[in-house]
Residue, then its C-alpha position, 0 to 999 in steps of 0.5 A: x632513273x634516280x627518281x624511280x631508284x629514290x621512289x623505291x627506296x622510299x617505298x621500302x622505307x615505309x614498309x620497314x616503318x609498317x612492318x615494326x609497327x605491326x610488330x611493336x618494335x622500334x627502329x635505329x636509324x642514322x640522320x645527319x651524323x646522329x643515332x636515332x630511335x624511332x617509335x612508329x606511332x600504333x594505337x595498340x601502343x599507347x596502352x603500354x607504359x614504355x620509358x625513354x630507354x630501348x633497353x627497359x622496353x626490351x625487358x617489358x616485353 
């Protein structure tokens, strides 16, 4: 039963991973104990020019 409740949990993972892709967005998330933002990689993003902080992204929008 945990093995079906992981693999669930992981399918949703990756489809939240494909939907802030798709929507150029960025991602917060929580591992071990620290705060984190991940990019997902897109090829449609590597023509923008982002800098380091979420806050200045949001502004380029």
């Amino acid at each position: 039963m945990q093995r079906l409740i992981d693999e669930g949990v992981r399918k949703a993972q990756y489809r939240l991973w494909q939907r802030a892709g798709a929507a150029r967005q960025s991602l917060v998330v929580c591992r071990g104990g620290k705060i984190m933002e991940m990019v997902p990689d897109v090829d449609q993003w590597v023509e923008d020019s982002f800098s380091g902080d979420p806050l200045a992204r949001r502004k380029q929008r």
